[in-house]
C-alpha positions as CSV (number, residue, x, y, z in Angstrom):
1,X,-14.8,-20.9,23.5
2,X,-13.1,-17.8,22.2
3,X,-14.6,-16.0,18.9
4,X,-12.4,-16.7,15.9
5,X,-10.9,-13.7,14.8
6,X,-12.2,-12.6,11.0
7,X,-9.5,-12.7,8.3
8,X,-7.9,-9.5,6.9
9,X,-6.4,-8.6,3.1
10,X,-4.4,-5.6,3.5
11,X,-4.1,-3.4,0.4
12,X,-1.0,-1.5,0.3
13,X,2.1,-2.1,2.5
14,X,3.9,0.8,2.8
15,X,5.2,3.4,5.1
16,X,2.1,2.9,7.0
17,X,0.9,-0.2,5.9
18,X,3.6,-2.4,7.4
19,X,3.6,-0.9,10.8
20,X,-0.3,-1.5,10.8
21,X,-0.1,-4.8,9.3
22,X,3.1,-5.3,12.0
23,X,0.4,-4.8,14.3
24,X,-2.5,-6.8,12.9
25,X,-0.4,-9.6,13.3
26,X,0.5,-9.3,16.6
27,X,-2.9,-8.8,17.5
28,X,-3.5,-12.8,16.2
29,X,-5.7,-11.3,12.8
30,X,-4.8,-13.9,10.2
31,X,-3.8,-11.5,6.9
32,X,-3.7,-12.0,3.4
33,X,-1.3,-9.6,2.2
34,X,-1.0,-7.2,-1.7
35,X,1.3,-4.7,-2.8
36,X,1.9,-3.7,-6.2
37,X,6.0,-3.9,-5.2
38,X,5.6,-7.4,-3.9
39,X,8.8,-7.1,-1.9
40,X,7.4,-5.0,0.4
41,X,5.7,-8.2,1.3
42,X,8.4,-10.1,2.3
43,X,8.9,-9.3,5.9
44,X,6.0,-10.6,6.5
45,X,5.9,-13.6,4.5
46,X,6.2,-16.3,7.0
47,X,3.0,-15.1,9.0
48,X,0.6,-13.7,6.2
49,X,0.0,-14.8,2.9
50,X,0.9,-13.1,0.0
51,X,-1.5,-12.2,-3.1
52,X,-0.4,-12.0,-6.5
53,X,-3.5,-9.6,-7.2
54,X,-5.9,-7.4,-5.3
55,X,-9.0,-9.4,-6.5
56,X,-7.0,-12.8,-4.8
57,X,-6.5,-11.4,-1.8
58,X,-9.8,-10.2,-1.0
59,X,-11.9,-13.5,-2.1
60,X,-11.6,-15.2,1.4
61,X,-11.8,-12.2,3.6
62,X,-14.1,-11.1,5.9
63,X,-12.4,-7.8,6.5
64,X,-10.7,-5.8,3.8
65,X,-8.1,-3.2,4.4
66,X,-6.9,-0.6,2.1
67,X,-3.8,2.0,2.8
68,X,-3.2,3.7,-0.8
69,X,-1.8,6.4,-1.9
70,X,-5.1,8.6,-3.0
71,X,-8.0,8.5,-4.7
72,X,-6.7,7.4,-7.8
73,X,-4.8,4.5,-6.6
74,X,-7.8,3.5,-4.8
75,X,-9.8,3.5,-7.9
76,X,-7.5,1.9,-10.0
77,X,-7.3,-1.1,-7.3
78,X,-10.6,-1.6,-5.8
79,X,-12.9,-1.1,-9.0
80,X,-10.4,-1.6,-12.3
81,X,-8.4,-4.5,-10.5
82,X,-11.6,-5.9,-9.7
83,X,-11.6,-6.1,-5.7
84,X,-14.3,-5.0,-5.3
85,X,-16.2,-7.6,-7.5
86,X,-14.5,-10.2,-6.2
87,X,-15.9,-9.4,-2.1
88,X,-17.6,-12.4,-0.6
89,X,-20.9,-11.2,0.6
90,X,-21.0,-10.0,4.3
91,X,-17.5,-8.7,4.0
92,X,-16.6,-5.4,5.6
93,X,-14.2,-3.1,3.2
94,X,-12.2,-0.8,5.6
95,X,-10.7,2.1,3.6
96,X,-8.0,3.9,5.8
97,X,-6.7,6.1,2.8
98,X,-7.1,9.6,2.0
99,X,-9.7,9.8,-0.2
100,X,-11.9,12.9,-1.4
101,X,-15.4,11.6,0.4
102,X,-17.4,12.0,-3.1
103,X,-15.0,9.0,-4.0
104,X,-16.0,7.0,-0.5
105,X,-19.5,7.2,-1.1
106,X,-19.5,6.1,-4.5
107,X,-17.0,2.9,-3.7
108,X,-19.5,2.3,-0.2
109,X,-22.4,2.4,-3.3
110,X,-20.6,-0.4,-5.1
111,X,-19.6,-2.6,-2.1
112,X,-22.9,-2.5,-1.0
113,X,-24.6,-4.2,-4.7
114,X,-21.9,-6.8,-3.6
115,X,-23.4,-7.2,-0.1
116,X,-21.0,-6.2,1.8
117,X,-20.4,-3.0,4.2
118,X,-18.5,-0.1,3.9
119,X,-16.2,2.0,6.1
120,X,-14.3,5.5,5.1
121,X,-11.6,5.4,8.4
122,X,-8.5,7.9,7.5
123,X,-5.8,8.2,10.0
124,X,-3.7,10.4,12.0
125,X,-0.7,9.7,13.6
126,X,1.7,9.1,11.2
127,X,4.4,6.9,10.9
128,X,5.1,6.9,14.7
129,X,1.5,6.4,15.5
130,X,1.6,3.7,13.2
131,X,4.2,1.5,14.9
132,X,2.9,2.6,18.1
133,X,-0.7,1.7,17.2
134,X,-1.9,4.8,18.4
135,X,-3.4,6.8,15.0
136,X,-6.6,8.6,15.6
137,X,-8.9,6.9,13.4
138,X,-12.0,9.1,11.7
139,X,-14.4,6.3,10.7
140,X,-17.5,7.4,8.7
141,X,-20.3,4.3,8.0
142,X,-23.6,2.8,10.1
143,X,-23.1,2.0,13.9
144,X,-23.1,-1.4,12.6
145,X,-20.4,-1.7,11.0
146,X,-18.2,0.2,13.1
147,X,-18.8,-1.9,15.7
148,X,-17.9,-4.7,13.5
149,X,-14.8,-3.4,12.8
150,X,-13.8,-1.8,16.6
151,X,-11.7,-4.9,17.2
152,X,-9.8,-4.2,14.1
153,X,-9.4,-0.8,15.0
154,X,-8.4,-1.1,18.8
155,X,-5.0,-3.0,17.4
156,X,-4.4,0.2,15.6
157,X,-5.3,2.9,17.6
158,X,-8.3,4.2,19.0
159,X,-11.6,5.1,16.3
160,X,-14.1,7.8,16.5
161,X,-17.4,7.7,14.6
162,X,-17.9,10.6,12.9
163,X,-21.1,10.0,11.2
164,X,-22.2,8.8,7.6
165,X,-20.1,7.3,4.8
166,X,-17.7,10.0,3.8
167,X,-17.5,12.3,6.9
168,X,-14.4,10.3,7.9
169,X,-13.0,11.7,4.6
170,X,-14.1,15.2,6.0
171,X,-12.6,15.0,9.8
172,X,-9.3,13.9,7.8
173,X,-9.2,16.9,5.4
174,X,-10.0,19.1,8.5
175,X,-7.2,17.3,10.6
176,X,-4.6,17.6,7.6
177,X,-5.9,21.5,7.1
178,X,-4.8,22.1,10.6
179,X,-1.6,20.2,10.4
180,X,-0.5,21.5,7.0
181,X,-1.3,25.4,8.2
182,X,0.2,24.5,11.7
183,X,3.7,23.6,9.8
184,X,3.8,26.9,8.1
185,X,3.2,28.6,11.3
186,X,5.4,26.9,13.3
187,X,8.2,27.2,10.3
188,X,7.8,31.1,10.1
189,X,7.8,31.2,14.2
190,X,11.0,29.6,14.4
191,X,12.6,31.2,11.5
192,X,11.0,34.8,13.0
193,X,13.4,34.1,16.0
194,X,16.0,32.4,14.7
195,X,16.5,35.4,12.4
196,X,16.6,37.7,15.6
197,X,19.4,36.3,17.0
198,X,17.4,33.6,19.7
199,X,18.3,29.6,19.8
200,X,15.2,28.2,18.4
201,X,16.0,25.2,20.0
202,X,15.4,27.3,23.0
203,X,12.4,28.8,21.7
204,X,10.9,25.8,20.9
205,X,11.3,24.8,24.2
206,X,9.8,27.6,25.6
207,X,6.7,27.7,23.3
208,X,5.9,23.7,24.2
209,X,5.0,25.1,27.9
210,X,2.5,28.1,26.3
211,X,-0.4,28.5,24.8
212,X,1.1,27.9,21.3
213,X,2.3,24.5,22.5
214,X,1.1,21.3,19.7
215,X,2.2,18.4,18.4
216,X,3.3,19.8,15.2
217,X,5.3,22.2,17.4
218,X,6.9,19.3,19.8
219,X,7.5,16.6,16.9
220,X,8.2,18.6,13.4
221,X,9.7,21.6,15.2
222,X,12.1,19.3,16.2
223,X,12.5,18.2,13.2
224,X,13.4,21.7,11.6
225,X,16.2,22.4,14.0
226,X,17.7,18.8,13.8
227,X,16.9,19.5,9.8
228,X,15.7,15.6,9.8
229,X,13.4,15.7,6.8
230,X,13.4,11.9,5.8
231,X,9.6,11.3,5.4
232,X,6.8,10.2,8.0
233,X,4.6,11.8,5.7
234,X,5.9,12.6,2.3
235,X,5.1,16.7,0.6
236,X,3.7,15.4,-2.3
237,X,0.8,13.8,0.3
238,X,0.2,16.9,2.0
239,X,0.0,18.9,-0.9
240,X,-2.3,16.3,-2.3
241,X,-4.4,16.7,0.7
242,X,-4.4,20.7,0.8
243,X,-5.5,20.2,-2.8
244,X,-8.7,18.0,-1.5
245,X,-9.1,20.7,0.8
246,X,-9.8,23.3,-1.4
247,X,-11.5,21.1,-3.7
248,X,-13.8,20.4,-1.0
249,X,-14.2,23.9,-0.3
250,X,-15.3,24.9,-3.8
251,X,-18.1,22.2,-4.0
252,X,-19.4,23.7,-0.5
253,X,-19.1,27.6,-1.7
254,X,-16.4,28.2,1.0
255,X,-13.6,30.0,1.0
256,X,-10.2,29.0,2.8
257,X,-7.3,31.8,2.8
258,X,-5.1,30.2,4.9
259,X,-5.3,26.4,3.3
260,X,-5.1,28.1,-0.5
261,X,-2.0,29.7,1.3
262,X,-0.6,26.9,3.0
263,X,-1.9,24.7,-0.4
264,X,0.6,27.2,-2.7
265,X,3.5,27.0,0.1
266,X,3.9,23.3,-0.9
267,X,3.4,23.2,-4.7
268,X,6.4,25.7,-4.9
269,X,8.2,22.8,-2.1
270,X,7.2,19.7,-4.4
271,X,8.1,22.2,-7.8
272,X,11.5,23.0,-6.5
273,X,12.3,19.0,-6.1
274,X,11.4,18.1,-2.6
275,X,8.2,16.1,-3.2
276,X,9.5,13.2,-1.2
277,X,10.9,15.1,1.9
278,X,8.6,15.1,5.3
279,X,6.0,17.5,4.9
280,X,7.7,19.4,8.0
281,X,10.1,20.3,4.9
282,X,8.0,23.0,4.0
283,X,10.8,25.0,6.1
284,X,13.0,24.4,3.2
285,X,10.5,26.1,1.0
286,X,10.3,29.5,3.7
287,X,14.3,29.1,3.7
288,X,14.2,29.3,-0.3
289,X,12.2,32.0,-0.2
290,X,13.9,34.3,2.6
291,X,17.2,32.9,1.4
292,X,18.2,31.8,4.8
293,X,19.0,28.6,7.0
294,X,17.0,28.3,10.0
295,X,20.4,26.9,11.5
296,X,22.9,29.9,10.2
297,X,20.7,33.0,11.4
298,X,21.4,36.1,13.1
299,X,23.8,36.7,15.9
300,X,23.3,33.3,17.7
301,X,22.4,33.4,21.4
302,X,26.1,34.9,23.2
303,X,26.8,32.5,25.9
């Protein structure tokens, strides 16, 4: 006899909300499904059901998933909207946003007085990981509970414990540190080039064989030569995120140069109107600034 699958509510079905919840489903997971624009909803309407309220669609679950846009959002629909009131005891609250971890512990502290468990579990991967259901997954909770949840997870992507509620929260600032700092780089290298008369197509290329090779470089530098900015993962996100960096830094007594950089690169970007462009649109912000297209540089390579 094959273990019933536990019943999810998804909070938040968005850019990568639906792709997750896409996945969820195809996995078998029956889902109750909330968005504060219900229409984004819809496509899903003939295989989930849909809440009129966050409270509602947590009161049967057994799992609860949220994918909001920060820590405020979180707040405002876990604890004001009364989710979190409204758990069933023995229910397992998943949050996959980006939250500062102060804010994780104190939402695992009030789950647990409703008997339920508690799991910080921000992603990597973006939008393409996403659909793909292969996001890295930084879970911070008990064993227990992440074990609980690994069936969950393996329709998703693939989950490493990290430790304790709210180091999740920690491995995702780190991961969006190096991201965020690996876009500037990779935007100055190409520009560096560009601006000397090489194809940085072709340098691109080049680069991806080397030392210097990365994601960021393969994915977003594409991205900067094909000048496709339509977002995976909106600026306004990342700068959120560089700004949870360096709060993070402060309460720890550390100092970061590069993400206070990299953090003041995209406040000028989301300032000068691009909040909602990919966050590998921080070229356009180095292009301002130099006064220059990455795509109308230099002498071009002669043929």
């Amino acid at each position: 006899m094959t273990k019933e699958l536990p019943h999810i509510a998804f909070l938040g079905i968005g850019l990568m909300g639906a792709p997750m919840t896409r996945n969820l489903l195809k996995a078998g997971f029956p889902m109750t499904l909330w968005n504060r624009t219900t229409s984004k909803c819809e496509p899903f309407s003939s295989e989930a059901t849909i809440a009129k309220s966050p409270a509602e669609a947590v009161a049967d679950a057994d799992v609860v998933i949220t994918m909001l846009e920060n820590s405020d959002v979180v707040e405002q629909v876990m604890v004001a909207q009364g989710a979190i009131d409204a758990l069933k005891p023995g229910a397992l609250v998943i949050d996959m946003s980006s939250v500062q971890p102060s804010v994780a512990r104190r939402h695992a502290s009030l789950v647990a007085e409703q008997g339920a468990g508690y799991l910080d579990a921000p992603v990597s991967g973006g939008t393409v990981g996403a659909a793909e259901a292969r996001l890295s997954i930084m879970v911070g909770g008990s064993k227990e509970d992440v074990d609980r949840a690994r069936p969950v997870f393996e329709a998703l992507g693939k989950c490493t414990r990290i430790g304790p509620v709210g180091s999740g929260q920690l491995a995702k600032l780190a991961n969006q540190a190096i991201v965020g700092i690996t876009i500037g780089a990779v935007s100055e290298a190409l520009l560096l080039a560009a601006k000397g008369g090489a194809d940085p197509a072709a340098v691109r290329e080049a680069l991806l064989g080397g030392f210097a090779g990365s994601r960021i470089l393969e994915l977003h530098g594409q991205r900067m030569i094909d000048r496709d900015f339509a977002p995976g993962a909106p600026a306004r996100i990342q700068l959120k995120d560089m700004r949870m960096i360096l709060d993070e830094a402060r309460a720890e007594g550390l100092t970061l140069p590069l993400a206070q950089q990299t953090h003041n690169e995209y406040l000028s970007l989301v300032a000068n109107g691009h909040s909602d462009v990919d966050h590998s649109g921080l070229l356009l912000e180095l292009e301002h600034l130099n006064g220059a297209l990455l795509g109308s540089l230099g002498r071009g390579p002669k043929e």
